[in-house]
C-alpha positions, 0 to 999 in steps of 0.5 A, spaced: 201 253 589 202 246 591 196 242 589 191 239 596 194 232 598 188 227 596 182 225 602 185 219 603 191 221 604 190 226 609 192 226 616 186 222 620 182 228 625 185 226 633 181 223 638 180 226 645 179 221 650 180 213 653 182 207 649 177 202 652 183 198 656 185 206 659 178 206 661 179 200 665 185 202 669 182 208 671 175 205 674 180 199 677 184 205 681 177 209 682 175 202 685 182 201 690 181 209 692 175 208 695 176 202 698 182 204 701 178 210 704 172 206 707 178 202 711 181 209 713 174 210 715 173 203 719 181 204 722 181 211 724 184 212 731 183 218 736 189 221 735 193 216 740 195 211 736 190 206 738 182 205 737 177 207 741 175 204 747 169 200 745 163 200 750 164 197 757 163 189 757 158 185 761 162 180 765 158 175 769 161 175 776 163 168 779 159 165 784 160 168 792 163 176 788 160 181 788 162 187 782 163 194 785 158 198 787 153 192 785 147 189 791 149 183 793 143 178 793 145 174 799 141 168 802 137 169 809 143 171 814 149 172 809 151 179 807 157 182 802 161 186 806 159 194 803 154 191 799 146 192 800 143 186 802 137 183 798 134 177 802 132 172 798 128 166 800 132 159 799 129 155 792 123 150 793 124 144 790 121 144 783 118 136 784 117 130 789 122 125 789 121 120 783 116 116 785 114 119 792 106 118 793 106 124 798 106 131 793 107 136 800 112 132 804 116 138 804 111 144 807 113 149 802 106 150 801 102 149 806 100 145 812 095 142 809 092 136 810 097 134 817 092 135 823 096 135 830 095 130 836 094 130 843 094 137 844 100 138 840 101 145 837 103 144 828 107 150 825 111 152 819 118 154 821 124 156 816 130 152 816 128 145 813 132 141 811 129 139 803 128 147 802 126 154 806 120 150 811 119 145 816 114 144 821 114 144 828 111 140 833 111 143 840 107 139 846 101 143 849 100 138 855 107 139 857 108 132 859 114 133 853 109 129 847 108 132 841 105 129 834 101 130 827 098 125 822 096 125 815 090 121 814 088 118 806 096 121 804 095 116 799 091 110 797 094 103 798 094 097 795 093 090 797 099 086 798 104 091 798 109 093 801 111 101 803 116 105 806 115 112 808 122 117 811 122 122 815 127 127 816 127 130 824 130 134 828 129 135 835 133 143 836 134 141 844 140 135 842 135 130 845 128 126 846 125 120 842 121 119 836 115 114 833 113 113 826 108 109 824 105 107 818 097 105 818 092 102 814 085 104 814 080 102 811 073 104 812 074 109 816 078 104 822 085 102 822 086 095 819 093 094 821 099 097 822 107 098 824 111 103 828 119 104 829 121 109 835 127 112 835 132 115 840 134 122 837 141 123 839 144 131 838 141 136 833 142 135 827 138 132 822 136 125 821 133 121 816 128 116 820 124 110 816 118 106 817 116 100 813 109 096 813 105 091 809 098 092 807 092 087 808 086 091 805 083 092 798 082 098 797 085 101 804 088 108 804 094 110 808 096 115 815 102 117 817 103 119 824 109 122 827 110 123 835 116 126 839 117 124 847 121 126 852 124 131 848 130 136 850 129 144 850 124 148 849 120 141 846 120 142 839 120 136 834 122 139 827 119 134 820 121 135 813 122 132 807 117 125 808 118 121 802 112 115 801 114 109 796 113 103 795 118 097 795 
C-alpha cells in the first residue's frame, strides 16, 4: 500500500466564491443593470411609440384675444364676440403729474373742494379724458353760462410765476370758455389774469392760463366758466394740472 503524500505536498483544499477584481465586475453590472431600469421607468411610453402627453399648458393670450370658452373682460361699451362680458372700470391714474400742485385734478375720487357758480349745476360724469371721470358743468340760469372754482388749490408764493391747464370739452361742438387764475390773500382777491377761449367741435382740448402773484402768503382759485354753449349746454373738465413756471 502506497505510503500518504506529505501535508505539504497535498492538494490545496478549493475555494468556493469571488476574487476581489470578480466582485468588483458583478457590483459595476449590478450598478449598470439598475440604471438602465430606472431610465426604462423614466422613458417608458404608452404603447404607441411616444411619451405621454404632458398636462395642459398656460399660455398667456395676446392682448385684444380671447382663448375659447373663457370671459372676456372687455372695457365699458366693448364685447368679445361669444364671450360673457365682464365690464371693468378704466385705470385711474396712480399719480398727479410730476409736479401738479393740485392732487385731484382728474375727479377720480370725488368733487371735493369745487364749488359751482352762478346757479351752474357740477356732476361727475364718466368718459374723462385722464382716466374714468370728468365733471360736468350744466347752467341752471339757462342763459347758457356754467362754472365751478376751486378756492385754496394751493398756497402761492410772492413773486411767482403759475400755470394751471385745462382739459375741456363742450359735447354741443360749440361755445366759449374762461379760465382764471386768482390770488386771494386774506379772504379777497388780490390780483388776477383770465384767458377765454372759443371752443370749436367736441373733442377735447388742452386750455391754459398763466398768473403772476404779488402777495405773501396768498393762496390760489381756480375758476372755470363756459358761455353760449352749443347743445344741451353742458361743459366737460378734466385733467387740471397747477405748476409753477
Amino acid at each position: 500500500m502506497a505510503d500518504s503524500a506529505p501535508k505539504h505536498l497535498a492538494e490545496p483544499p478549493r475555494r468556493f466564491g469571488l476574487s476581489p477584481l470578480q466582485q468588483l465586475f458583478l457590483v459595476a453590472m449590478l450598478g449598470l443593470a439598475t440604471l438602465s431600469a430606472v431610465l426604462a421607468l423614466l422613458t417608458r411610453d404608452d404603447g404607441g411609440g411616444s411619451r405621454p402627453a404632458a398636462g395642459p399648458a398656460t399660455t398667456p393670450a395676446a392682448p385684444g384675444t380671447t382663448a375659447p370658452g373663457a370671459t372676456a373682460t372687455t372695457g365699458p361699451g366693448t364685447t368679445a364676440p361669444g364671450a360673457t362680458s365682464t365690464t371693468v372700470p378704466a385705470a385711474r391714474p396712480i399719480r398727479p403729474t410730476p409736479g401738479n400742485l393740485l392732487a385731484d385734478g382728474d375727479f377720480e375720487r370725488d368733487l371735493a373742494g369745487w364749488a359751482p357758480l352762478a346757479g351752474a349745476e357740477v356732476e361727475r360724469v364718466q368718459g374723462g379724458t385722464s382716466g374714468r371721470w370728468a365733471a360736468a358743468l350744466s347752467g341752471g340760469g339757462g342763459d347758457g353760462r356754467a362754472g365751478m372754482a376751486r378756492r385754496a388749490a394751493a398756497p402761492a408764493r410772492a413773486g411767482t410765476t403759475y400755470e394751471a391747464t385745462f382739459w375741456i370739452r363742450a359735447p354741443g361742438g360749440g361755445g366759449q370758455v374762461v379760465l382764471a387764475l386768482r390770488e386771494l390773500a386774506g379772504g379777497r382777491e388780490v390780483s388776477a389774469d383770465q384767458a377765454g377761449y372759443t371752443l370749436d367741435g367736441a373733442g377735447w382740448q388742452q386750455l391754459a392760463v398763466e398768473h403772476h402773484t404779488r402777495a405773501p402768503g396768498s393762496s390760489l382759485l381756480l375758476e372755470v366758466v363756459g358761455r353760449d354753449l352749443a347743445g344741451d349746454g353742458r361743459l366737460l373738465v378734466d385733467g387740471i394740472d397747477l405748476q409753477t413756471e
